[in-house]
N, CA and C of each residue as an Amber inpcrd file, in Angstrom:
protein
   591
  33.2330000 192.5170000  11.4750000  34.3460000 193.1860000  12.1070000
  34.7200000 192.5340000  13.4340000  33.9060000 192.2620000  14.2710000
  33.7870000 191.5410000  15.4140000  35.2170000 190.4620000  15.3350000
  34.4490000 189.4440000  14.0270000  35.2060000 188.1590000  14.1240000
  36.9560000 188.5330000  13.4380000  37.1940000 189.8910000  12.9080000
  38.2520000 190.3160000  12.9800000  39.3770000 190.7300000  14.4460000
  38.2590000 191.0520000  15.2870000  39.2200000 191.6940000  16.1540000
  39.2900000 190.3570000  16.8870000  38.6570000 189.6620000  17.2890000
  38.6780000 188.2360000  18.1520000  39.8330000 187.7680000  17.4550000
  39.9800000 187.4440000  15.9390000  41.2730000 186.7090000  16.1870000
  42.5910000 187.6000000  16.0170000  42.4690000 188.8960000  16.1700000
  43.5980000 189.7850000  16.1890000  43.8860000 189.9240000  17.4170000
  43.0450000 189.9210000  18.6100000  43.2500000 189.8390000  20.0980000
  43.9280000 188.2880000  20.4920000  43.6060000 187.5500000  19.7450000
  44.1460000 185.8730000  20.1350000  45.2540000 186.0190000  19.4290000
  45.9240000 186.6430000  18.5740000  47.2640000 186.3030000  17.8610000
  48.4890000 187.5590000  18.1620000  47.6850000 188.6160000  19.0480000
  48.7090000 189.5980000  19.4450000  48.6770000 189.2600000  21.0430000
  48.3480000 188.0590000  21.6030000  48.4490000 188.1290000  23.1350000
  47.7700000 188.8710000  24.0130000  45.9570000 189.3680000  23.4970000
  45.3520000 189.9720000  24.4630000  44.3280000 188.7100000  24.9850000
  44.0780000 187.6120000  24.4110000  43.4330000 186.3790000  24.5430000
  43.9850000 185.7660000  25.8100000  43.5150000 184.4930000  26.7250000
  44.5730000 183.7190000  27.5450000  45.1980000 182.8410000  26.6230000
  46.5920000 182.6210000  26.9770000  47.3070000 181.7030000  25.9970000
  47.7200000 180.7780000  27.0870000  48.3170000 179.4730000  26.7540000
  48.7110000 178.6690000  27.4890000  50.0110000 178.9040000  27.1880000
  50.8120000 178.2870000  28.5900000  52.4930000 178.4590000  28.7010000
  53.4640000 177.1340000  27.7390000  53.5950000 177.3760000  26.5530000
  54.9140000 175.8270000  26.4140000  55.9600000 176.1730000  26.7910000
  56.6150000 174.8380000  27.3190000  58.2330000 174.7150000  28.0600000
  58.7240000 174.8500000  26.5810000  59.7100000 175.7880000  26.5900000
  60.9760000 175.0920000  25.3300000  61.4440000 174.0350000  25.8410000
  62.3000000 173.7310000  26.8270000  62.9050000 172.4570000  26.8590000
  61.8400000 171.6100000  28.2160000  61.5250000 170.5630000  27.9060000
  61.7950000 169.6070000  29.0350000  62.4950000 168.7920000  29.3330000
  63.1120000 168.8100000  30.3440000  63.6970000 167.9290000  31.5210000
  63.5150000 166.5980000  31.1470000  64.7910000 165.8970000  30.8590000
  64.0780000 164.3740000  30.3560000  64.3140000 163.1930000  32.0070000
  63.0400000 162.2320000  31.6540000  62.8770000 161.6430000  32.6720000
  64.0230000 160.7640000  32.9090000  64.0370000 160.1610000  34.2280000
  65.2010000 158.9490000  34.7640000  63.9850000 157.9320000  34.6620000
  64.4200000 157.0070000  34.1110000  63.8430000 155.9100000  34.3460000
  64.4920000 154.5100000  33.7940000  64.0130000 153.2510000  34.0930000
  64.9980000 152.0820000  33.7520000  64.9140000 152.4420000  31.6510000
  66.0440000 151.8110000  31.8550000  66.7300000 151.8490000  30.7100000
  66.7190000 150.9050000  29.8010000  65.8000000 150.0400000  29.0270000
  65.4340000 149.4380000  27.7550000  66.4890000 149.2520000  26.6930000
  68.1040000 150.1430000  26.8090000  68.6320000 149.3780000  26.3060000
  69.6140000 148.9010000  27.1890000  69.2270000 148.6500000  27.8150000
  70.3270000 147.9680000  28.9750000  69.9890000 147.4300000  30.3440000
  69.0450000 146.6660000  29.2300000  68.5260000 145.5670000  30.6120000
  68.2770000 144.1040000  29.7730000  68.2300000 142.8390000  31.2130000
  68.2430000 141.3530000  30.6560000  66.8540000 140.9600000  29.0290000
  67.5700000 140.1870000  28.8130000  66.9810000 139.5590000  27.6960000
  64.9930000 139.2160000  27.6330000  65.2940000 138.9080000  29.1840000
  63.6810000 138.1400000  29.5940000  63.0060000 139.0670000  30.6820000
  63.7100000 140.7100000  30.4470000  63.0580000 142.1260000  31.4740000
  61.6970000 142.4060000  30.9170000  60.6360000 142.9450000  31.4810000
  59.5920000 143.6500000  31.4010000  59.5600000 144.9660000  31.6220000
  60.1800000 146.0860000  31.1610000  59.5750000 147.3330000  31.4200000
  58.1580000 148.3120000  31.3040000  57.5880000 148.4930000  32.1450000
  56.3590000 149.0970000  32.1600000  55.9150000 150.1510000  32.9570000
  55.0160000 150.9070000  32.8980000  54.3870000 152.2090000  33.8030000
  55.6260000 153.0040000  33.6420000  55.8090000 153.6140000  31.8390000
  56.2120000 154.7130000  31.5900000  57.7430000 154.2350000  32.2790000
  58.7760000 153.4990000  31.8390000  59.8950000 152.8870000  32.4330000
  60.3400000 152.7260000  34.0060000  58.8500000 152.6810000  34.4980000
  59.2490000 152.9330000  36.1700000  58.9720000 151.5630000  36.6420000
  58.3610000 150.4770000  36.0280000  58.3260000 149.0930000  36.8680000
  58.7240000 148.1390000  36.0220000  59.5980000 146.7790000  36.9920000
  60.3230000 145.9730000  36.3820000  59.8390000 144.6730000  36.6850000
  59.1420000 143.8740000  35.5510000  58.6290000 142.2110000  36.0980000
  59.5150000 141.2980000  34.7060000  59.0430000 140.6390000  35.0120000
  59.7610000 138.9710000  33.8860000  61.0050000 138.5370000  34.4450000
  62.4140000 138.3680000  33.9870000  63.2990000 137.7210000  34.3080000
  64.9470000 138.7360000  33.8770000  65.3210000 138.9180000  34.9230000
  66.8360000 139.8470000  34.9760000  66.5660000 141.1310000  35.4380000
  67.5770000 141.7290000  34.5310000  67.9910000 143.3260000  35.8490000
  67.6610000 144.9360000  34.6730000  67.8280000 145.2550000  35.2380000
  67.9180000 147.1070000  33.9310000  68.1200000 147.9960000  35.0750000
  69.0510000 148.6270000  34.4240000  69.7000000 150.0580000  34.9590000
  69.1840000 150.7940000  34.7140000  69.4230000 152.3690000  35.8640000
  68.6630000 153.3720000  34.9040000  69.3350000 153.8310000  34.0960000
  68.8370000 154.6800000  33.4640000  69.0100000 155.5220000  32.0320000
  70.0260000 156.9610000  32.4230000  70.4340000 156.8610000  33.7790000
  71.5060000 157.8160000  33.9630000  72.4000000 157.1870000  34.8920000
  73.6400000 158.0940000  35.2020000  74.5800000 157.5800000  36.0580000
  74.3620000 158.6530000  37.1750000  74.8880000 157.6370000  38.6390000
  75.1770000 158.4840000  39.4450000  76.3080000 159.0430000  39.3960000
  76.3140000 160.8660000  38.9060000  77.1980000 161.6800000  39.1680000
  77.4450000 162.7400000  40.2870000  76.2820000 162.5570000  40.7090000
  76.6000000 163.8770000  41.8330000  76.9750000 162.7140000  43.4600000
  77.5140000 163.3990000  44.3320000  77.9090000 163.5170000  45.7350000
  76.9110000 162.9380000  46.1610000  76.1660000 162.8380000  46.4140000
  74.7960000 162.4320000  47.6060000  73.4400000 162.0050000  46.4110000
  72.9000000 160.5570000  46.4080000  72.4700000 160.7130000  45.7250000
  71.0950000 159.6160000  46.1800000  70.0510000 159.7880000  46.1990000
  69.2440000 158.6880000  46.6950000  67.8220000 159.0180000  45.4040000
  67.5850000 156.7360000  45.8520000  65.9250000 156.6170000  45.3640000
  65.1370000 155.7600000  45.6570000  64.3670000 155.3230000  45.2280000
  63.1540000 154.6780000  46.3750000  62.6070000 153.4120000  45.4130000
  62.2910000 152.2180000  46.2590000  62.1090000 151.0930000  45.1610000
  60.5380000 150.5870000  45.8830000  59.5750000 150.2250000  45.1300000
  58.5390000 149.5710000  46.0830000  58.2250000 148.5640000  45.5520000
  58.6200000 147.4810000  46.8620000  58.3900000 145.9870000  46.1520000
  56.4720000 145.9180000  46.0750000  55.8840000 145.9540000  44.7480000
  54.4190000 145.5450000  44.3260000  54.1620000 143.9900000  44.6690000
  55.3450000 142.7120000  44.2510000  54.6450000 141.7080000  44.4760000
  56.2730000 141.0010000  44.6610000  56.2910000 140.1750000  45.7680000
  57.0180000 139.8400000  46.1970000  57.9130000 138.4790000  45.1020000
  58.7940000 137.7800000  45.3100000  59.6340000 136.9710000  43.9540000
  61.1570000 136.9850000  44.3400000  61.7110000 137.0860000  43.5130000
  63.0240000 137.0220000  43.3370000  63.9200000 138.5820000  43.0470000
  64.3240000 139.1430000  44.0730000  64.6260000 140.3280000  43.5630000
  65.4190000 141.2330000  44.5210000  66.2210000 142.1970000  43.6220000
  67.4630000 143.0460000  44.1760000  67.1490000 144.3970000  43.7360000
  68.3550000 144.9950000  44.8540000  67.6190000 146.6520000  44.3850000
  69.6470000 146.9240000  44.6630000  69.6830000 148.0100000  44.0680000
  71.2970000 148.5630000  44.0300000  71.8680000 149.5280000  43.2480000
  73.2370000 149.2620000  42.8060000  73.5260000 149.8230000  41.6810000
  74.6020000 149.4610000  41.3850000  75.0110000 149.4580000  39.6270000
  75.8910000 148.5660000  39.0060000  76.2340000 148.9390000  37.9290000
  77.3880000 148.8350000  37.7830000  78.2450000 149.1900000  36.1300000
  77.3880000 148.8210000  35.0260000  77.7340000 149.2680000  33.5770000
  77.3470000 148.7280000  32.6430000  77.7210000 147.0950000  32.5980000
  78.4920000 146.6620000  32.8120000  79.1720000 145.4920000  32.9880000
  78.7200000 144.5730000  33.5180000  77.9590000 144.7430000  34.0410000
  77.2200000 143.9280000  35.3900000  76.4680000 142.6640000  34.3320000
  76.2640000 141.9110000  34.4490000  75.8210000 140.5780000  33.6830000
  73.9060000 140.8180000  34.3260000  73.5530000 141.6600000  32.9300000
  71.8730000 141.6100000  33.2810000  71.1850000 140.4840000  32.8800000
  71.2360000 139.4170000  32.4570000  70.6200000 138.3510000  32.0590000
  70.9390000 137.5850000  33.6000000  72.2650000 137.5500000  34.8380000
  71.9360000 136.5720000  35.7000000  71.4350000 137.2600000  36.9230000
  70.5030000 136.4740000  37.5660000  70.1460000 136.4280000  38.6230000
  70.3550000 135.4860000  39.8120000  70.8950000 135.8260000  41.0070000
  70.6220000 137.6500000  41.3280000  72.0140000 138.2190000  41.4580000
  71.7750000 139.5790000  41.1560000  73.2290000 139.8340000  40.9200000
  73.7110000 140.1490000  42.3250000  75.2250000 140.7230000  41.8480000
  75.6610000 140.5240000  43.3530000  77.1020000 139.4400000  43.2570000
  76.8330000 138.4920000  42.2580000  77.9490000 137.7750000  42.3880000
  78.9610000 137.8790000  40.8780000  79.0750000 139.5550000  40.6740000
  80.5740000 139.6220000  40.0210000  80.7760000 140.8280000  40.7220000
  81.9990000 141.5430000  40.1370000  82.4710000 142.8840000  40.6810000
  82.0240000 143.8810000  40.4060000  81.1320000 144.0850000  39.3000000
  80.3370000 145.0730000  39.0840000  78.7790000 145.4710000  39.4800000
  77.8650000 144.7200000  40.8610000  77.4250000 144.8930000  41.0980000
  77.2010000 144.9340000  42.6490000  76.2420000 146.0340000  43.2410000
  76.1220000 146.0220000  44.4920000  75.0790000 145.7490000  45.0230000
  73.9790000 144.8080000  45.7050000  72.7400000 144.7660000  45.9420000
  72.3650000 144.1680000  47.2610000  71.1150000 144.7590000  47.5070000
  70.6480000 144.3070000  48.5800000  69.4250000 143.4160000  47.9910000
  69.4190000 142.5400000  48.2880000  68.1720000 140.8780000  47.4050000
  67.5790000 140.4000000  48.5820000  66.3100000 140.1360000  47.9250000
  65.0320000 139.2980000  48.5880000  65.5890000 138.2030000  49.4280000
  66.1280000 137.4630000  49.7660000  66.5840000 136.5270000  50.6990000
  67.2550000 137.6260000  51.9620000  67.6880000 139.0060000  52.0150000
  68.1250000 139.6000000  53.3540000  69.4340000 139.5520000  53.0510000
  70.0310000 139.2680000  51.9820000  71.8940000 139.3120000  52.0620000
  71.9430000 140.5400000  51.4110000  72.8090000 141.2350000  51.4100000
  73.5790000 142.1470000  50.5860000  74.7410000 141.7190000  49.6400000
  74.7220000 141.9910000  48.7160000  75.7760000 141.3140000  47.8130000
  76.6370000 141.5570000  46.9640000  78.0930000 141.4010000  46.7130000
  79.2780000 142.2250000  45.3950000  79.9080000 141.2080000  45.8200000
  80.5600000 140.9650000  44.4470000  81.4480000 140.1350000  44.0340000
  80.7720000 138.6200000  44.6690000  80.1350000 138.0050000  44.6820000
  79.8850000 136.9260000  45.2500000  79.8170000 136.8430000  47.1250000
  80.7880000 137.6480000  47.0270000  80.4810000 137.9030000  49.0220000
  79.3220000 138.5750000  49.2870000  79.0900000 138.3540000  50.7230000
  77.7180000 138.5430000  51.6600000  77.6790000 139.0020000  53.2800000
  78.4130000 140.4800000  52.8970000  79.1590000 141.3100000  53.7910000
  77.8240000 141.2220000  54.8370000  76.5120000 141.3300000  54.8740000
  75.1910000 141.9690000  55.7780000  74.4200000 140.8920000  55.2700000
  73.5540000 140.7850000  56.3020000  72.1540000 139.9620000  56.1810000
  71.3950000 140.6360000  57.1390000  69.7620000 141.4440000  56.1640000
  68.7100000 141.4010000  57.6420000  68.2150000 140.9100000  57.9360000
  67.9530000 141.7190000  59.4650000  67.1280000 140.3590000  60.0330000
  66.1800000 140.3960000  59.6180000  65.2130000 140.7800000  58.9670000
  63.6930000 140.4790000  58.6320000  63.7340000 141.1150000  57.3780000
  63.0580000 140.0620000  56.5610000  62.5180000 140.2730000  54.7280000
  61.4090000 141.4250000  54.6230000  62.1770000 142.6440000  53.7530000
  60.8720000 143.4060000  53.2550000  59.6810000 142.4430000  52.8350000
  58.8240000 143.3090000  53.0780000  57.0440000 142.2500000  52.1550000
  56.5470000 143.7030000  51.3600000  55.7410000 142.9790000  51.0000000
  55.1680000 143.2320000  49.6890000  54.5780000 144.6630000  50.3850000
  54.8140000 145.9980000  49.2360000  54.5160000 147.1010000  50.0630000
  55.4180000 148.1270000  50.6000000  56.5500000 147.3020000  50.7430000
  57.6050000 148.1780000  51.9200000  58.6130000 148.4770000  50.7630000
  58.9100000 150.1720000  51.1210000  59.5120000 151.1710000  50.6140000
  61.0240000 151.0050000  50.9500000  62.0810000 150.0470000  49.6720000
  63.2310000 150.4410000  50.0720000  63.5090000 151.9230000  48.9670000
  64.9320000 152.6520000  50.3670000  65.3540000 153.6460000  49.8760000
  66.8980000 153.5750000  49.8150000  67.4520000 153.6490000  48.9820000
  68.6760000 153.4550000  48.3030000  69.3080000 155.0170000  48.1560000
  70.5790000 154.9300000  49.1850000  71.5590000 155.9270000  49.1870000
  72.7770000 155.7530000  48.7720000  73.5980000 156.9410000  48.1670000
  74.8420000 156.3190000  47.3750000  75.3530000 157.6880000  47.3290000
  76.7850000 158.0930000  48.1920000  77.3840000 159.0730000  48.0230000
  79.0380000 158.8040000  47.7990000  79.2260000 157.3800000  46.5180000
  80.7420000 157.1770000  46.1830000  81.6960000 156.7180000  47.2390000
  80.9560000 156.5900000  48.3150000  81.9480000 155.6390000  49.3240000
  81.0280000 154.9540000  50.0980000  79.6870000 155.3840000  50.1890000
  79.1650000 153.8680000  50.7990000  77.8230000 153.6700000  50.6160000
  77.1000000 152.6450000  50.2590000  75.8490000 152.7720000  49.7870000
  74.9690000 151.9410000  50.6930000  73.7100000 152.5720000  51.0660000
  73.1370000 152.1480000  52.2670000  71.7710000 152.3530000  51.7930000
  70.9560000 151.4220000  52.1740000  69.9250000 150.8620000  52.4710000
  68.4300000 151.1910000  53.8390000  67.7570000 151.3300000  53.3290000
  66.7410000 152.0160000  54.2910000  65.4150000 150.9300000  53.7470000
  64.6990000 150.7850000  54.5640000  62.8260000 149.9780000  54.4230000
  61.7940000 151.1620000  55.0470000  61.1700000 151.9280000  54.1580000
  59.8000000 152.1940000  55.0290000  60.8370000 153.5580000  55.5820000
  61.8370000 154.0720000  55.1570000  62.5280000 155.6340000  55.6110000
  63.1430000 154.7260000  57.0230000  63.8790000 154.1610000  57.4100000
  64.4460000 153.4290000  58.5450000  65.8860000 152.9780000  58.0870000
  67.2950000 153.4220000  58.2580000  68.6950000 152.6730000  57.7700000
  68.7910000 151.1920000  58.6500000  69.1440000 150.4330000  57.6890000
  69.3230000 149.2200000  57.8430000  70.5450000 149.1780000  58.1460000
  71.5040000 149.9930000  58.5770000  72.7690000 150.0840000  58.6910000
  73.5970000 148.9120000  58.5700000  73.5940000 148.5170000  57.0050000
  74.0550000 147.5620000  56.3630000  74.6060000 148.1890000  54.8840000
  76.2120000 149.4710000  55.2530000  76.4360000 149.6030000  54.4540000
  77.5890000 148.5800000  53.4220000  77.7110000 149.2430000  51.8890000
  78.3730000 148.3280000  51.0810000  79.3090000 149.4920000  50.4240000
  80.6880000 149.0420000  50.1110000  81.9160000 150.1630000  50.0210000
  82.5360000 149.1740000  48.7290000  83.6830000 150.3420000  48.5470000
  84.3890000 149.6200000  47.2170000  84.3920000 149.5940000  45.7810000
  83.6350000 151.1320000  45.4920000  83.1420000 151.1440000  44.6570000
  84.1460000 151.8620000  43.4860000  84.2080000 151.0140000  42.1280000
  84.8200000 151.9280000  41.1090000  84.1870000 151.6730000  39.6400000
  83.7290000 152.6080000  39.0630000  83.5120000 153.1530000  37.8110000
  82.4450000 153.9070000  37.4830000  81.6980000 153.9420000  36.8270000
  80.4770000 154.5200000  36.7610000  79.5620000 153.5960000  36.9300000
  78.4150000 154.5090000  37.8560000  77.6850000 153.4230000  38.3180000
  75.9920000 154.2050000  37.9540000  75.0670000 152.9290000  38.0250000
  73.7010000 153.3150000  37.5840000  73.0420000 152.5350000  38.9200000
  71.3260000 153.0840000  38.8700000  70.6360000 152.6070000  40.0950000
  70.2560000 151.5000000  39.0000000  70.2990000 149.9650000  39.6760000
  69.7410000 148.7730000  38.9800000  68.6300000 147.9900000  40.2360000
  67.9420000 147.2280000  39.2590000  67.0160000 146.3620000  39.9950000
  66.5760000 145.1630000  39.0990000  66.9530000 143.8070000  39.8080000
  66.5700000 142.9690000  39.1750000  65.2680000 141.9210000  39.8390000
  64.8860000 141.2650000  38.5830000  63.6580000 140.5510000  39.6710000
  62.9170000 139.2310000  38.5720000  63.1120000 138.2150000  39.2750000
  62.5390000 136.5570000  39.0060000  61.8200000 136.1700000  39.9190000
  60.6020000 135.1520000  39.5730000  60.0350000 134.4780000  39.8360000
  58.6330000 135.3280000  40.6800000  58.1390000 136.2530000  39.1970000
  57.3950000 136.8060000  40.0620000  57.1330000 138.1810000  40.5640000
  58.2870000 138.6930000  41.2450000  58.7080000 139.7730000  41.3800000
  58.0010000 141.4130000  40.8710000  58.0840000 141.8140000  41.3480000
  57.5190000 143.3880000  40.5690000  57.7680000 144.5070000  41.5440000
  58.8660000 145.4080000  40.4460000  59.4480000 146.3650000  41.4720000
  58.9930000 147.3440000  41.2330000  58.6520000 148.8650000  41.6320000
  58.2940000 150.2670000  40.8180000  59.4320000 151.0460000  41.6820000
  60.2830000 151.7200000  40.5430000  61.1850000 152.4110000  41.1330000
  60.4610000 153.8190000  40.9690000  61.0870000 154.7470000  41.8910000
  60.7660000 156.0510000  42.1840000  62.0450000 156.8040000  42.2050000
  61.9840000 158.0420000  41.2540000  63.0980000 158.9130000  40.9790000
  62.9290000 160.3450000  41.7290000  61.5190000 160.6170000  41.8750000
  61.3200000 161.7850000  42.1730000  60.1640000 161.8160000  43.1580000
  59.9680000 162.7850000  44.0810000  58.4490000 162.8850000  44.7550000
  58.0510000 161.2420000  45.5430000  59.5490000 161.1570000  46.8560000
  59.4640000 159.9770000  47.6280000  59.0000000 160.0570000  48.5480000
  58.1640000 158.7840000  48.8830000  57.4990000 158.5190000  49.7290000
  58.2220000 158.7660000  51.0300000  59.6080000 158.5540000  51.5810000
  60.2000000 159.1400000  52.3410000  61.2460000 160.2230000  52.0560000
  61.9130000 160.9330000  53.6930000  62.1110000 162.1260000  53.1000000
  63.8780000 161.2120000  52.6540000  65.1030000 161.5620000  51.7430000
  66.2920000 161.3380000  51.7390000  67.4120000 161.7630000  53.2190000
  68.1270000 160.5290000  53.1560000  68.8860000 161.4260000  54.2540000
  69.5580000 162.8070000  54.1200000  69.7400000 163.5120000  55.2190000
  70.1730000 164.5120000  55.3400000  71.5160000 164.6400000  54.3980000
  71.3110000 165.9620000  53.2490000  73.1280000 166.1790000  52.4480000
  71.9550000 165.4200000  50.8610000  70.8860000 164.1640000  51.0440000
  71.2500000 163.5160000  49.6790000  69.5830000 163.9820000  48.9710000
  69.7280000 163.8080000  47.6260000  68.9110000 164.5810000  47.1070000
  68.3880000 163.7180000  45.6180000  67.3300000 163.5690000  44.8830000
  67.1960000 162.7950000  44.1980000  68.2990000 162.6860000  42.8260000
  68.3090000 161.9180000  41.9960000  69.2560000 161.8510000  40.8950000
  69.0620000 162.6920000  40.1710000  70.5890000 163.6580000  39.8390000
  70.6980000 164.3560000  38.7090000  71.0070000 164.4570000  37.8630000
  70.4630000 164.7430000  36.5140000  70.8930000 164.4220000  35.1110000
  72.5590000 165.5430000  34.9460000  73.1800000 164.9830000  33.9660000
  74.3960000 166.1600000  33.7450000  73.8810000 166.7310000  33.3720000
  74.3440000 168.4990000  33.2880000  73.7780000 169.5310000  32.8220000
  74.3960000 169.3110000  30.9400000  75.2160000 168.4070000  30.9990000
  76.0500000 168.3220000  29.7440000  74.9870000 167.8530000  28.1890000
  74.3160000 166.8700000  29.3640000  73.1950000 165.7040000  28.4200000
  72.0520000 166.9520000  28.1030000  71.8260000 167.5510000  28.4910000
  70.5470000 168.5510000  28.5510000  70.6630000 169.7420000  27.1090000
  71.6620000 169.6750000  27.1110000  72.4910000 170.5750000  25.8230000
  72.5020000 172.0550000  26.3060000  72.9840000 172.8170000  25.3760000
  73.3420000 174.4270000  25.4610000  72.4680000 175.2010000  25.2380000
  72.0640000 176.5790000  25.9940000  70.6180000 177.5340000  25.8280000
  71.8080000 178.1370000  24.5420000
């Protein structure tokens, strides 16, 4: 009788039960189908090594929108954001109209122009943070603005990062190492993509 009521107490909810989500929240992370030919995606789509660029897997739609890149090993490499359009096989981007980046040499870069240069090269370690509220996208090292913004922006746009010779980036979507500027808040999925309760 015993082993009757034990599993009549576990199947009417007098037992502890564990909680399942009906839905989860799907992750941001680089995007596998839409990245260069010779990309490496790894650590669960959050780090980028081998050769070219990948977007993430959502667009920036909201008003204020920031995320955080940490260069692991220093190389050839850009952090930004860029149309589907953007040519992910060349490096470094920056030189058509569909991309915006700030790259390992200290230039900032769209369309082939080289509006900013800093003065001193992130190293290996240092936390860029990438802000983007549809009119100007700005740049931070280590939670600090590099006040080297970049304007001009039209279509839909994704956070991209490319990286040669070496290179190894880990992007961060959520739970940053610094805090966002004031108003901006990490990337949000459409409520559209998520579907209907």
């Amino acid at each position: 009788m015993s082993i009757y009521t034990c599993c009549f107490r576990y199947l009417c909810g007098s037992s502890p039960r564990q909680n399942v989500p009906i839905h989860t929240l799907p992750n941001i992370v680089l995007d596998t189908s839409s990245m260069g030919h010779e990309v490496v995606i790894v650590k669960n789509g959050l780090r980028i090594c081998g050769t070219g660029a990948a977007l993430g897997n959502t667009p920036i739609l909201q008003n204020k929108a920031y995320f955080e890149v940490k260069l692991q090993q220093s190389g050839v490499w850009g952090v930004g954001i860029a149309s589907p359009e953007a040519e992910l096989d060349r490096v470094p981007l920056g030189s058509d109209a569909h991309s915006w980046v700030l790259c390992s040499d200290c230039v900032l870069r769209h369309n082939s122009e080289e509006p900013h240069r800093l003065v001193a090269p992130p190293q290996e370690g240092d936390v860029l943070g990438v802000s983007f509220d549809h009119v100007e996208l700005n740049f931070y090292i280590n939670g600090k603005n590099t006040n080297t913004p970049l304007t001009g922006f039209k279509g839909t746009l994704y956070p991209v990062l490319y990286v040669d010779e070496g290179a190894i980036l880990d992007v961060v979507f959520r739970d940053f190492s610094y805090p966002p500027p004031v108003g901006f808040d990490a990337i949000m999925i459409e409520k559209s993509i998520l579907g209907h309760d």
